[in-house]
C-alpha positions in Angstrom: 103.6 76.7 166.2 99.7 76.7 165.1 99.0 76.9 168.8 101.2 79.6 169.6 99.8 81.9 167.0 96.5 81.0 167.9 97.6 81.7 171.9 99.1 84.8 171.1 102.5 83.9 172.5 104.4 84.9 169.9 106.1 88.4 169.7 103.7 90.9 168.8 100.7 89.2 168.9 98.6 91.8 168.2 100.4 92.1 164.4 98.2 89.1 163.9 95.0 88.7 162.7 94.3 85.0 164.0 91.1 84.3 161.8 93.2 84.4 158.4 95.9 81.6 159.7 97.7 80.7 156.6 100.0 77.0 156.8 103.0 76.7 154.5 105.2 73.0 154.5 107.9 72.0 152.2 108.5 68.3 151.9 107.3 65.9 154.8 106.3 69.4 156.2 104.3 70.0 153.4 102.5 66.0 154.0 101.9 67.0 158.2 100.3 70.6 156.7 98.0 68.8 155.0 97.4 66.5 157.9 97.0 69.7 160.2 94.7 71.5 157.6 92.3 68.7 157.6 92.5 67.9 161.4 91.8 71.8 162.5 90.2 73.6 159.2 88.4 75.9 161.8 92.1 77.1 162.4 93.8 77.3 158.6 92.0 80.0 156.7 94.4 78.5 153.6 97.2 75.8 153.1 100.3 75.9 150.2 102.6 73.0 150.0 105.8 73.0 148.1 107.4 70.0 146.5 105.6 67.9 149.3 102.8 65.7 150.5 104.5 62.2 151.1 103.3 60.3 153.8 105.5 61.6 156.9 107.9 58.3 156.9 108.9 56.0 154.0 108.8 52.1 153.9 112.1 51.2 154.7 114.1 48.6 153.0 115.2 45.9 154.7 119.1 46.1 156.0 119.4 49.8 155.8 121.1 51.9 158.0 118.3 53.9 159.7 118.3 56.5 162.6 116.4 56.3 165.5 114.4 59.5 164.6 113.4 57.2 161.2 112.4 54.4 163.0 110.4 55.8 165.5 108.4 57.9 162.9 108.0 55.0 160.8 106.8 53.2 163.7 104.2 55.6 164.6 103.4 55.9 160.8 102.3 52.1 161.0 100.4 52.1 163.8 98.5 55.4 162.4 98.4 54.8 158.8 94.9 55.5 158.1 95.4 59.0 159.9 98.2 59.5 158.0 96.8 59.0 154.7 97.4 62.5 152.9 95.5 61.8 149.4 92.4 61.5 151.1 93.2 64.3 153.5 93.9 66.8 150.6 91.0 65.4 148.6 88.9 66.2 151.2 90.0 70.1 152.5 87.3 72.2 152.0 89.5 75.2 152.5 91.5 77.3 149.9 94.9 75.0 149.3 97.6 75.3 146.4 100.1 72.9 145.3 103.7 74.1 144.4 105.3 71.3 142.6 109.2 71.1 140.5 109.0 69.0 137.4 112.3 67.7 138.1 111.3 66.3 141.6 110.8 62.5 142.8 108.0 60.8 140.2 105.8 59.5 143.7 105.8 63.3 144.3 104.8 64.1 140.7 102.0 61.2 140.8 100.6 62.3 143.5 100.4 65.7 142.4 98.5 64.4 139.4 96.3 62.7 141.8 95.5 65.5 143.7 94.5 67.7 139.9 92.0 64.6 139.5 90.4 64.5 142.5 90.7 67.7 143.7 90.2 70.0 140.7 89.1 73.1 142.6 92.3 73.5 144.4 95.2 75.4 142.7 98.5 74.3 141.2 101.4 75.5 140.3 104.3 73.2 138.4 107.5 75.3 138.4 109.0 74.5 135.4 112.9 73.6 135.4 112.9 72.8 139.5 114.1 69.8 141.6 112.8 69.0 145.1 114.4 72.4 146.4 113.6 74.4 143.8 116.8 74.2 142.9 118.4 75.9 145.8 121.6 74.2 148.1 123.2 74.2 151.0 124.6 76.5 152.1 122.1 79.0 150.6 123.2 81.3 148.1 120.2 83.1 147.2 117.1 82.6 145.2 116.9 81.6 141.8 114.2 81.7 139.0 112.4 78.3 140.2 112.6 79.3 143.7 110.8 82.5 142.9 108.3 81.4 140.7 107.4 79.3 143.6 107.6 82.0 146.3 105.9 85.0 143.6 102.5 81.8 143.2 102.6 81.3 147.3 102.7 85.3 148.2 100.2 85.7 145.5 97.9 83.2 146.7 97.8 83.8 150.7 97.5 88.0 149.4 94.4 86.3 148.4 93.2 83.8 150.2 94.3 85.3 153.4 93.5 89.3 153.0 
């Protein structure tokens, strides 16, 4: 997607102003946006993350049921661990990023968000008070809710200003 807006081969490409590229990831997304941001910060102008962050597999237990798509990204995750390695990736982003983060979500999420306050202090964060992993929201969607936008209200607010 990053290279298509960068490209141009989107619809309306000239609607975009492809020095003020702003990344948004929820969950595993929100771990391979950091990834991204770090790889290619002469391409991010600014980077938010909901509820996200992990590392882009888990470490599977032994005996479980697994699909192929898990096992080959956990595969790939072992052999690229160090690249994969998003504390040290968001520690290290020298461009504008904020953290959206439920209280009510996973604790490894909520450890490493207070990992990221500590070492990263001049990023911004935002814990949504109230809010699980999706902000509260389910399938199939039935609109937003007060968690989901406190969330979207701190991520509009920051790329208006990050970004404009």
């Amino acid at each position: 997607m990053l290279r298509a807006v960068l490209n141009g081969d989107l619809p309306q490409p000239q609607a975009a102003d492809r020095t003020k590229v702003g990344l948004l990831g929820h969950s595993r997304a929100g771990g391979s946006s950091i990834l991204t941001a770090s790889e290619k910060p002469e391409q991010i102008a600014a980077l938010a993350v909901w509820n996200g962050g992990p590392p882009p597999s888990r470490h599977l237990p032994a005996g479980e049921t697994v699909s192929l798509l898990d096992l080959t990204v956990q595969e790939d995750w072992q052999r690229n661990e160090a690249r994969f390695n998003i504390r040290e990736a968001f520690t290290g982003l020298q461009l504008p990023a904020l953290i959206v983060q439920g209280d009510l979500d996973r604790e490894p999420l909520l450890e490493q968000l207070r990992y990221f306050q500590e070492e990263a202090p001049h990023q911004q964060y935002v814990l949504v008070q109230g809010a699980d992993h999706t902000f509260n929201t389910v399938h199939p969607y039935g609109g937003a809710n007060a968690q989901l936008q406190t969330a979207l209200q701190a991520t509009i607010n920051f790329f208006a200003e990050k970004l404009l």
